[in-house]
N, CA and C atoms as a LAMMPS dump frame, in Angstrom:
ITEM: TIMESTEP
0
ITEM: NUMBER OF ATOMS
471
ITEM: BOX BOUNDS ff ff ff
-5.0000000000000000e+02 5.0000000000000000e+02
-5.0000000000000000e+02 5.0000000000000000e+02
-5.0000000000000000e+02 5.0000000000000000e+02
ITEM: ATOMS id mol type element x y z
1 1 1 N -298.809 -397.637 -66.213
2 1 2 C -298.831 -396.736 -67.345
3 1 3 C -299.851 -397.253 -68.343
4 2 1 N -300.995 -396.293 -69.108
5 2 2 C -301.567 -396.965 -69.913
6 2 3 C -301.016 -396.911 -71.299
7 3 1 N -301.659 -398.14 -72.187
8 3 2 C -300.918 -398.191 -72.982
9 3 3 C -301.342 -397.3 -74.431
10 4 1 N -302.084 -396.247 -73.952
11 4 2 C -302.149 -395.269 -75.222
12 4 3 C -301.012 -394.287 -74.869
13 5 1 N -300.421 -394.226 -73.95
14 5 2 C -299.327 -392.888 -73.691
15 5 3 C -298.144 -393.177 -75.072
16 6 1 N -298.083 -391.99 -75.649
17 6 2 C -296.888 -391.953 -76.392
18 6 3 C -295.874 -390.722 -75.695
19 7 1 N -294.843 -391.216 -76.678
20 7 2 C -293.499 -390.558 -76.384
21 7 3 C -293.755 -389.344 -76.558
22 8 1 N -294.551 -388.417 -77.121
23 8 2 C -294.883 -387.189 -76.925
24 8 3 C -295.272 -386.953 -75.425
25 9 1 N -296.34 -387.736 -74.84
26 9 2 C -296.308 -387.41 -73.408
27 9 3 C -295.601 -387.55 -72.508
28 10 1 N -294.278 -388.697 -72.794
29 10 2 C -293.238 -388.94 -71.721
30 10 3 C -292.092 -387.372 -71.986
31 11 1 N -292.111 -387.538 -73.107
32 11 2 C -291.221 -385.827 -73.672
33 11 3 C -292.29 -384.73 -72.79
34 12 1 N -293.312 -384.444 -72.709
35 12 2 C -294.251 -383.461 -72.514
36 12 3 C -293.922 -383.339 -70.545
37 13 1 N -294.017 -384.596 -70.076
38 13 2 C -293.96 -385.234 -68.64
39 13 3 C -292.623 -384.275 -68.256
40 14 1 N -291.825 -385.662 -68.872
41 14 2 C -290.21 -384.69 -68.771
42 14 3 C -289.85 -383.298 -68.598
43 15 1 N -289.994 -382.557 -69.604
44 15 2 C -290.013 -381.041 -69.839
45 15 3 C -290.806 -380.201 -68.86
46 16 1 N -291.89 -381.072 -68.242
47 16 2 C -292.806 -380.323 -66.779
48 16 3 C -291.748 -380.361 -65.73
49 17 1 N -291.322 -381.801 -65.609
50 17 2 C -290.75 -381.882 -64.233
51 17 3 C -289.693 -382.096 -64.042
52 18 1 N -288.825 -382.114 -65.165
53 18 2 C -287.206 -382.092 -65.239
54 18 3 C -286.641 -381.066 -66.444
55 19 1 N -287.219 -380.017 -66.535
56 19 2 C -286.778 -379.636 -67.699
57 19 3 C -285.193 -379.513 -68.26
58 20 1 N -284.36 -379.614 -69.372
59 20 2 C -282.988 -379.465 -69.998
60 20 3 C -282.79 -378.574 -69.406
61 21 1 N -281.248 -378.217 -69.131
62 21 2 C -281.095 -376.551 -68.159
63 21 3 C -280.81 -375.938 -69.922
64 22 1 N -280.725 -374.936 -69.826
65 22 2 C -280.095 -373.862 -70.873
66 22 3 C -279.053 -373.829 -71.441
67 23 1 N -278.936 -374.172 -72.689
68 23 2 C -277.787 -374.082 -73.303
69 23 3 C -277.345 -375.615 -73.025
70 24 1 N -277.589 -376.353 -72.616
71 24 2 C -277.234 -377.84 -72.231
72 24 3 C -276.487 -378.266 -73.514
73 25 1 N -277.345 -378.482 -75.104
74 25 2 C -276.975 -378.935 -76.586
75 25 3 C -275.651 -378.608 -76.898
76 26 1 N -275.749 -376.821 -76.746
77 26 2 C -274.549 -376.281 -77.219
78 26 3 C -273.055 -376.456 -76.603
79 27 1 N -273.056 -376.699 -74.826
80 27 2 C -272.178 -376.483 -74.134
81 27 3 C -272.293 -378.339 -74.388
82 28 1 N -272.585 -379.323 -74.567
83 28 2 C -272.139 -380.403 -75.091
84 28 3 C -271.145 -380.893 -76.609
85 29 1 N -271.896 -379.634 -77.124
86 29 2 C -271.842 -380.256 -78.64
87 29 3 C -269.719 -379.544 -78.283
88 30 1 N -269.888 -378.005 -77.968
89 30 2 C -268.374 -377.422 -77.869
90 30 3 C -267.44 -378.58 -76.652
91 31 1 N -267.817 -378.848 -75.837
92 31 2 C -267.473 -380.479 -74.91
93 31 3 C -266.894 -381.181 -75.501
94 32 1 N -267.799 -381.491 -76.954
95 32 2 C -267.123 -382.609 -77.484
96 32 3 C -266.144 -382.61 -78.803
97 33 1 N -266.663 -381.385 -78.939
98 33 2 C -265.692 -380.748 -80.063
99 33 3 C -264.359 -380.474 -79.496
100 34 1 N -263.954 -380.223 -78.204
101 34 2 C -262.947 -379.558 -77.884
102 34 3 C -262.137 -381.119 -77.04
103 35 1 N -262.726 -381.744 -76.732
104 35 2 C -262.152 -383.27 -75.967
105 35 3 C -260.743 -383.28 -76.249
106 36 1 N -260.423 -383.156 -78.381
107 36 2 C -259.195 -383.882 -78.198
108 36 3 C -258.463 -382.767 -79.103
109 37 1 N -258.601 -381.669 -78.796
110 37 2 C -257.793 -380.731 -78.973
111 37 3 C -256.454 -380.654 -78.111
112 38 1 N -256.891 -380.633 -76.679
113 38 2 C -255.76 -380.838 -75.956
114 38 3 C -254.496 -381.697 -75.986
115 39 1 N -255.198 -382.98 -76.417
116 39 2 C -254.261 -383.889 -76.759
117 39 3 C -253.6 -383.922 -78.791
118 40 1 N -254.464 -383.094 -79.293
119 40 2 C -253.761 -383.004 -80.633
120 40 3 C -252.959 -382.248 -80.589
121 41 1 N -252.787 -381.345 -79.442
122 41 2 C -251.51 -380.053 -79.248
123 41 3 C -250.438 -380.761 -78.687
124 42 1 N -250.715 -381.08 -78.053
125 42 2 C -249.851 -382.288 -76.922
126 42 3 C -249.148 -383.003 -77.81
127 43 1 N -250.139 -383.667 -78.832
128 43 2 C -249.294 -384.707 -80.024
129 43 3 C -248.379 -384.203 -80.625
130 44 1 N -248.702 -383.186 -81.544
131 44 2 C -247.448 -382.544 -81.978
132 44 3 C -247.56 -381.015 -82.198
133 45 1 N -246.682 -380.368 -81.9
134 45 2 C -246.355 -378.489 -82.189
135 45 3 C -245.339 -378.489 -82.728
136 46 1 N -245.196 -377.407 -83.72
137 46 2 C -244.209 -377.062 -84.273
138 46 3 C -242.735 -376.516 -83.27
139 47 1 N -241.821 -376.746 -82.711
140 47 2 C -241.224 -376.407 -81.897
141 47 3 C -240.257 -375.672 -82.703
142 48 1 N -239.733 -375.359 -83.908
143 48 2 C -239.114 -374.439 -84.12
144 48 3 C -238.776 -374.713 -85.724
145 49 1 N -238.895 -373.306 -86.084
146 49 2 C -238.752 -373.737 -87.912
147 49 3 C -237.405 -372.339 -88.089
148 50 1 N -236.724 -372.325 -88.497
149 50 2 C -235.302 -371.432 -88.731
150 50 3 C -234.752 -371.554 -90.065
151 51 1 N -234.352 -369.908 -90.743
152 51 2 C -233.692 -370.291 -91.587
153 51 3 C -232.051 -369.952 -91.505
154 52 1 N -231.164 -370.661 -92.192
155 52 2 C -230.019 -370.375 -92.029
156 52 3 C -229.225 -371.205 -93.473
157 53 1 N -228.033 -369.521 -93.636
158 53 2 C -227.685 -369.892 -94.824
159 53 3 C -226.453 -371.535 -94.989
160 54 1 N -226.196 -371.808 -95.702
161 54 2 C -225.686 -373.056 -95.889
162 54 3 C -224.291 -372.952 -96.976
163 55 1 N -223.353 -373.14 -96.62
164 55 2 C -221.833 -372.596 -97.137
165 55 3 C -222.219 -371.274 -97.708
166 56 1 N -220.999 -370.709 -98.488
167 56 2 C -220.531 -369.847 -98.764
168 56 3 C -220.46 -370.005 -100.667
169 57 1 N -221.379 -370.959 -101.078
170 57 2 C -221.679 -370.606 -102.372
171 57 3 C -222.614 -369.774 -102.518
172 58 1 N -223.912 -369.582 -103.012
173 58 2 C -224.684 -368.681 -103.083
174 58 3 C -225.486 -367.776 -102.193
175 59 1 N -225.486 -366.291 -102.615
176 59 2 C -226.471 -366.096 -101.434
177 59 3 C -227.844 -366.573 -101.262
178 60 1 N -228.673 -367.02 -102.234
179 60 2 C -229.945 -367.436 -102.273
180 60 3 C -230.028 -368.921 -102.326
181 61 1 N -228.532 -369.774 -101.697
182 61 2 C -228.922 -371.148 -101.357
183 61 3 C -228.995 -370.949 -99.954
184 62 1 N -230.354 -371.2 -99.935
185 62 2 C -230.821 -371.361 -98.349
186 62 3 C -231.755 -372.229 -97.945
187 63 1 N -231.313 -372.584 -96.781
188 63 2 C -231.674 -374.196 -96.069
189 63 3 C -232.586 -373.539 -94.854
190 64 1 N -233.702 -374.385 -94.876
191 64 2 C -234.903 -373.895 -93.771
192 64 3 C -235.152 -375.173 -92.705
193 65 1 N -234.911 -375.277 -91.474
194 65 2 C -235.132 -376.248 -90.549
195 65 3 C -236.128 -375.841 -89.728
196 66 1 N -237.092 -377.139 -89.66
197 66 2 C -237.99 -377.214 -89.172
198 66 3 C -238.094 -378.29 -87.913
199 67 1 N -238.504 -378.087 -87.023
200 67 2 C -238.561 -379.622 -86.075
201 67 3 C -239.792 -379.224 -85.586
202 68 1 N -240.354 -380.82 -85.727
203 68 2 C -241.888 -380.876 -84.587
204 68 3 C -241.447 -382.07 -83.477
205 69 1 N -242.476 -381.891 -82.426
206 69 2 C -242.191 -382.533 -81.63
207 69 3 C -243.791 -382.883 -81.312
208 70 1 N -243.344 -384.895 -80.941
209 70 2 C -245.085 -384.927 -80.269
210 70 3 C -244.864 -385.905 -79.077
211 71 1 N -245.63 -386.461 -78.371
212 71 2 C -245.58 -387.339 -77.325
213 71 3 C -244.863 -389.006 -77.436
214 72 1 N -244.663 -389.147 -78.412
215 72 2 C -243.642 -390.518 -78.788
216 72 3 C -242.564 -390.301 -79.599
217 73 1 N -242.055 -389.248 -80.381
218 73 2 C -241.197 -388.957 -80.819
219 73 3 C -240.983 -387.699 -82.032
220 74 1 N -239.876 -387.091 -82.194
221 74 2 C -239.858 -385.926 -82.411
222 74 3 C -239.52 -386.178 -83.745
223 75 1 N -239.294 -384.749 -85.07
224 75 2 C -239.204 -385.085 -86.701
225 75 3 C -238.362 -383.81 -86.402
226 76 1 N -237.208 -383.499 -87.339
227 76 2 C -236.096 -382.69 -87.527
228 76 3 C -236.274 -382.955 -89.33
229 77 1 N -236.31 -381.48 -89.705
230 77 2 C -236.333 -381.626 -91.181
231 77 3 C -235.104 -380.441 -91.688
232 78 1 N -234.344 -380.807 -92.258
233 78 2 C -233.61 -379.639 -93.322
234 78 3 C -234.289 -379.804 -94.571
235 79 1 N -234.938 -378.467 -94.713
236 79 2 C -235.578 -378.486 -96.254
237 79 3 C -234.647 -377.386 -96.927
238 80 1 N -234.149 -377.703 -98.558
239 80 2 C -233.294 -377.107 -99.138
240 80 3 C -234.228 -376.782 -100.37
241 81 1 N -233.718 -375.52 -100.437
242 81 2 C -234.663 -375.389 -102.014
243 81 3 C -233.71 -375.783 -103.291
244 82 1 N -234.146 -376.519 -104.43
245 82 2 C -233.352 -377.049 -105.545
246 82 3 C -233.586 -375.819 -106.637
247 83 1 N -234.617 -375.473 -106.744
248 83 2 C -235.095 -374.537 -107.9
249 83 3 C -236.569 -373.733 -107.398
250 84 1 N -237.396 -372.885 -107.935
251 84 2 C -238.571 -372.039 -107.629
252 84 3 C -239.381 -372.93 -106.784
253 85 1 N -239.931 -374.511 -107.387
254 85 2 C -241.201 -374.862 -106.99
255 85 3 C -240.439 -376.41 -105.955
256 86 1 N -239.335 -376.74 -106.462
257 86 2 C -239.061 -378.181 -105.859
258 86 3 C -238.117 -377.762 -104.773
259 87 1 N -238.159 -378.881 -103.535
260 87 2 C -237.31 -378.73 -102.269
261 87 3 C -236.605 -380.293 -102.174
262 88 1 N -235.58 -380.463 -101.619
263 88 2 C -234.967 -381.767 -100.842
264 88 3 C -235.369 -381.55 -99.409
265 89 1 N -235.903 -382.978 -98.888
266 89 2 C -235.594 -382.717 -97.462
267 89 3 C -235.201 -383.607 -96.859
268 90 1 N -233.712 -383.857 -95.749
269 90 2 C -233.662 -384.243 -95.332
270 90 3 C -234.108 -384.563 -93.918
271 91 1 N -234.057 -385.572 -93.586
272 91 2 C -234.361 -386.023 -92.072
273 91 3 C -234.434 -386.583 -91.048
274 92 1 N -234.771 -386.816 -89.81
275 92 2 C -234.392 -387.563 -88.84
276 92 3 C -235.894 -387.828 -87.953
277 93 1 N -235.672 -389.133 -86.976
278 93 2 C -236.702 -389.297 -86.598
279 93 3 C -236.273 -389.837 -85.204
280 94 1 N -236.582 -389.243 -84.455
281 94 2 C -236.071 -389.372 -82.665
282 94 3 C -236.83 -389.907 -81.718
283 95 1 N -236.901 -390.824 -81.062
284 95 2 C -235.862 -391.797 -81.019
285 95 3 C -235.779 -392.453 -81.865
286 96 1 N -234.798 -393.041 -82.379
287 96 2 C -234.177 -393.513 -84.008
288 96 3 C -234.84 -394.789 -84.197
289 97 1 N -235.673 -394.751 -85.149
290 97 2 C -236.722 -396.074 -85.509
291 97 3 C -236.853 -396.481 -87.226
292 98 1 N -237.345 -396.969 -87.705
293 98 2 C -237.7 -397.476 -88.817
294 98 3 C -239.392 -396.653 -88.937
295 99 1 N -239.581 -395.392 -90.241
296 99 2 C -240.891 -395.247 -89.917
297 99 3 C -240.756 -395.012 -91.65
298 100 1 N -242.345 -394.587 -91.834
299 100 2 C -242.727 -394.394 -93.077
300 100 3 C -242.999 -392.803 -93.179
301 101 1 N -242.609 -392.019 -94.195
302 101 2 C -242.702 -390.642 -93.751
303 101 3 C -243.524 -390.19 -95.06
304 102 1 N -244.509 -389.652 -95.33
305 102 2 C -245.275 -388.894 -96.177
306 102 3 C -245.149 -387.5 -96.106
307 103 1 N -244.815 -386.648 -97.282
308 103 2 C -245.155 -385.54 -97.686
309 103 3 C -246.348 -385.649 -98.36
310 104 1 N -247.946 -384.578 -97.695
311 104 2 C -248.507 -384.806 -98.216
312 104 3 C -249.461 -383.488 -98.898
313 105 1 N -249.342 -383.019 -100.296
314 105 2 C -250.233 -381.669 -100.861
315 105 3 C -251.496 -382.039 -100.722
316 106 1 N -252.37 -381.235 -101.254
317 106 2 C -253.723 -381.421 -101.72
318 106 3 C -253.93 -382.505 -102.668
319 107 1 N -252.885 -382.413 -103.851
320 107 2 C -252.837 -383.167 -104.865
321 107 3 C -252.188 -384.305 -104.997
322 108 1 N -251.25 -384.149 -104.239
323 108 2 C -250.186 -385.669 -104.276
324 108 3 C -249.847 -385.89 -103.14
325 109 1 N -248.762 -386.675 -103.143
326 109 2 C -247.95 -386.898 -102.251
327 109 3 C -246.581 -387.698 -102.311
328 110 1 N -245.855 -387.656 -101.492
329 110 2 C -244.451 -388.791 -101.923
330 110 3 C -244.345 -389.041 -100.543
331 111 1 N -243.633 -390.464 -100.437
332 111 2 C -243.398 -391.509 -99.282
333 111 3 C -241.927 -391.796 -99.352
334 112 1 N -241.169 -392.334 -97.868
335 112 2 C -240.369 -392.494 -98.339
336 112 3 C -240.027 -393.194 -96.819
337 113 1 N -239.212 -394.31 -96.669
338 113 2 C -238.814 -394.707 -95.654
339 113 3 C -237.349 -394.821 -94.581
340 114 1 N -237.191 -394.3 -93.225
341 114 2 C -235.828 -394.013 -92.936
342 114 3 C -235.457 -395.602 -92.427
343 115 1 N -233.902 -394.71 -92.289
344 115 2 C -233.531 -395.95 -91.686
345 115 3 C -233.632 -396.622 -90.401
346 116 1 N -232.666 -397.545 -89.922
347 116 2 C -232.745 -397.923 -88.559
348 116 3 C -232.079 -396.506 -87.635
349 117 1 N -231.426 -395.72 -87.716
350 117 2 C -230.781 -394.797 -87.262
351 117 3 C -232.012 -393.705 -87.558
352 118 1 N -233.04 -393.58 -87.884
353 118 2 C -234.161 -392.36 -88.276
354 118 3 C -234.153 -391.694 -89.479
355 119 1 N -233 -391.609 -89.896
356 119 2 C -232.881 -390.857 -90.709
357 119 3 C -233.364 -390.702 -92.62
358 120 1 N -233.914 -390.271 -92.913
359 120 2 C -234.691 -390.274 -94.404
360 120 3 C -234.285 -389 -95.226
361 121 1 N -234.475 -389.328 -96.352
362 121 2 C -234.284 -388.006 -97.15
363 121 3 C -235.262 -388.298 -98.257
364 122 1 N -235.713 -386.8 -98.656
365 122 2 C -236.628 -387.028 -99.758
366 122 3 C -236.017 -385.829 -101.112
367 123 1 N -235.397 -386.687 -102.221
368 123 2 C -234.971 -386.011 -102.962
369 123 3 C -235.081 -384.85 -103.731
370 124 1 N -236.728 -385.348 -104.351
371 124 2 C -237.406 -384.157 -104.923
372 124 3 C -238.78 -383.724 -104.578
373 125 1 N -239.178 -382.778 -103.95
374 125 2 C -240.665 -382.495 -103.381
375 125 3 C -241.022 -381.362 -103.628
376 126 1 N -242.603 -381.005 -104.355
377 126 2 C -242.938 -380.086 -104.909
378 126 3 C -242.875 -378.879 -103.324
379 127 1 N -242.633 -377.898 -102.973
380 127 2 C -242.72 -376.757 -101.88
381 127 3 C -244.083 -376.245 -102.046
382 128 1 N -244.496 -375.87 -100.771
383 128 2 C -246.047 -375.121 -100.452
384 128 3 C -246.336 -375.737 -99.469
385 129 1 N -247.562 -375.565 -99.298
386 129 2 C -248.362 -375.929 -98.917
387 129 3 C -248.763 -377.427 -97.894
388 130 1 N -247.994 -378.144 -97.082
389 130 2 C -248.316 -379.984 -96.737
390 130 3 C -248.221 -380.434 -95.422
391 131 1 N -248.437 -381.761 -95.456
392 131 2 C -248.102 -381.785 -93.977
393 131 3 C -247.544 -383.08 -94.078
394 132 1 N -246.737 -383.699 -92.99
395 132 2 C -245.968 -384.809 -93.12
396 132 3 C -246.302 -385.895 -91.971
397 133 1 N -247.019 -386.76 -92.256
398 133 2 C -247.087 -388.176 -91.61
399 133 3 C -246.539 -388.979 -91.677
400 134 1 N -246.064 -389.592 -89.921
401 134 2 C -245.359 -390.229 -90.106
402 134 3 C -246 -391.919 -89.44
403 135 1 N -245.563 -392.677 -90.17
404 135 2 C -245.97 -394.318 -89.252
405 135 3 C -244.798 -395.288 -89.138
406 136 1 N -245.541 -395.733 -87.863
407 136 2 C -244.814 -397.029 -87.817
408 136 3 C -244.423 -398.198 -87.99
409 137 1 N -243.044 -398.453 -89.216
410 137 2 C -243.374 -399.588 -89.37
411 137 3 C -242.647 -400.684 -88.533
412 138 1 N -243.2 -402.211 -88.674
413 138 2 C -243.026 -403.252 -88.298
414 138 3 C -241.921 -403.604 -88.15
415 139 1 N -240.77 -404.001 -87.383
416 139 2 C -239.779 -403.934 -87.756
417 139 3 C -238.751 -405.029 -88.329
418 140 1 N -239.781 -406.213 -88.59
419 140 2 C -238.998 -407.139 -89.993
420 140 3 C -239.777 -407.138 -91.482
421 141 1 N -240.979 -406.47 -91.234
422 141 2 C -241.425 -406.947 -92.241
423 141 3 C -241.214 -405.512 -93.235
424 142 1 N -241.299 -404.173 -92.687
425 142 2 C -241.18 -403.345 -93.587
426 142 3 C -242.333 -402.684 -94.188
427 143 1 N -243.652 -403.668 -93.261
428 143 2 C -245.064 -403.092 -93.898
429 143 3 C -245.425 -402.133 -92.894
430 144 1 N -246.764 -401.014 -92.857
431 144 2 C -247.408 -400.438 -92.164
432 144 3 C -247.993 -401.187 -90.864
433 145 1 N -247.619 -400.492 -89.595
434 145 2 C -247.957 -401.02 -88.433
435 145 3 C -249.242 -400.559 -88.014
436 146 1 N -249.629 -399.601 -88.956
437 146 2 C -251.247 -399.073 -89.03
438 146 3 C -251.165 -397.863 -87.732
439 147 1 N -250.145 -397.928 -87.27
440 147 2 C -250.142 -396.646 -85.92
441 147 3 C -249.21 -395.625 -86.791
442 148 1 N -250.663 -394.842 -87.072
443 148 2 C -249.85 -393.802 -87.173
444 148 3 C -248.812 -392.819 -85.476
445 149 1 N -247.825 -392.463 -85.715
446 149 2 C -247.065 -391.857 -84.816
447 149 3 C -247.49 -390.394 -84.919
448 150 1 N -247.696 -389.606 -85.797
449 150 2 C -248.242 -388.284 -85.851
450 150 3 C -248.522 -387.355 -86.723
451 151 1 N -249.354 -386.633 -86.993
452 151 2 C -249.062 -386.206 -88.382
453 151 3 C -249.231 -384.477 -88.098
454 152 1 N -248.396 -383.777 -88.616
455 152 2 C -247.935 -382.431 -88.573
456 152 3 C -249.034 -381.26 -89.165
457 153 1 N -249.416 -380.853 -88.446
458 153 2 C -250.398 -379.377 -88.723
459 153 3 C -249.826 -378.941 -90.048
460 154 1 N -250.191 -378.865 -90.936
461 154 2 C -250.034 -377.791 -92.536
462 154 3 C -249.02 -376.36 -92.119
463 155 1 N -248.076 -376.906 -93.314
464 155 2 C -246.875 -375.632 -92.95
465 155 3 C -246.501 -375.96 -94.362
466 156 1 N -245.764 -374.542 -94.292
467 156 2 C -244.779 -374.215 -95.969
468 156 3 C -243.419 -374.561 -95.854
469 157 1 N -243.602 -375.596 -97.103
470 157 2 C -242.117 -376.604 -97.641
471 157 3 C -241.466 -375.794 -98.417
């Protein structure tokens, strides 16, 4: 090879005698865009959100259950409404572990940790708009195990 050839002529070479097939960029770029879709569905779906009323005090106290489910373990939520904008929610975490659970808005968020049995409750939480992550923690120390376990597609609290 002499040494005036530039990379314009090895590009120029190329394109004679091997040219890119068609559409090659695009049907890569959607390839790679789509890789881990499969497995973010897989991780977690909403498997069922229901409402149902809750004793026989009011008609407009009503309790909304939600459960997701993902490939290491599933979230069961009773969300109760307290007033217009705030909800309680209780919850569970299957198979029964020690995790860290985030409600999380645009604007804030609140944390809160269950027990050894799964179970968590979050007293007061603004409703709308969030999604809830959950991690794993360590199980003497109580800190973040940095794995997150899953975090829930955006749904109304």
């Amino acid at each position: 090879m002499k040494p005036d050839v530039t990379y314009a002529d090895l590009a120029t070479m190329w394109s004679a005698h091997d040219p890119m097939p068609d559409r090659l960029v695009d049907k890569v770029l959607v390839s790679v865009a789509m890789e881990d879709m499969d497995a973010e569905y897989e991780l977690l779906h909403l498997v069922e959100r229901s409402r149902e009323l809750v004793g026989t005090r009011r008609d407009n106290d009503e309790t909304l259950t939600i459960v997701f489910s993902g490939s290491t373990c599933s979230l069961m939520m009773r969300v109760s409404s307290l007033d217009a904008s705030m909800r309680r929610v209780d919850g569970w975490v299957s198979p029964p572990r020690c995790v860290r659970v985030t409600v999380k808005h645009q604007d804030s968020e609140v944390s809160t940790e269950s027990d050894s049995k799964g179970r968590f409750e979050i007293d007061r939480v603004h409703g709308g708009l969030c999604r809830m992550i959950v991690n794993d923690l360590a199980p003497d120390s109580g800190d973040d195990n940095t794995q997150n376990l899953f975090a829930t597609p955006s749904f109304e609290l």
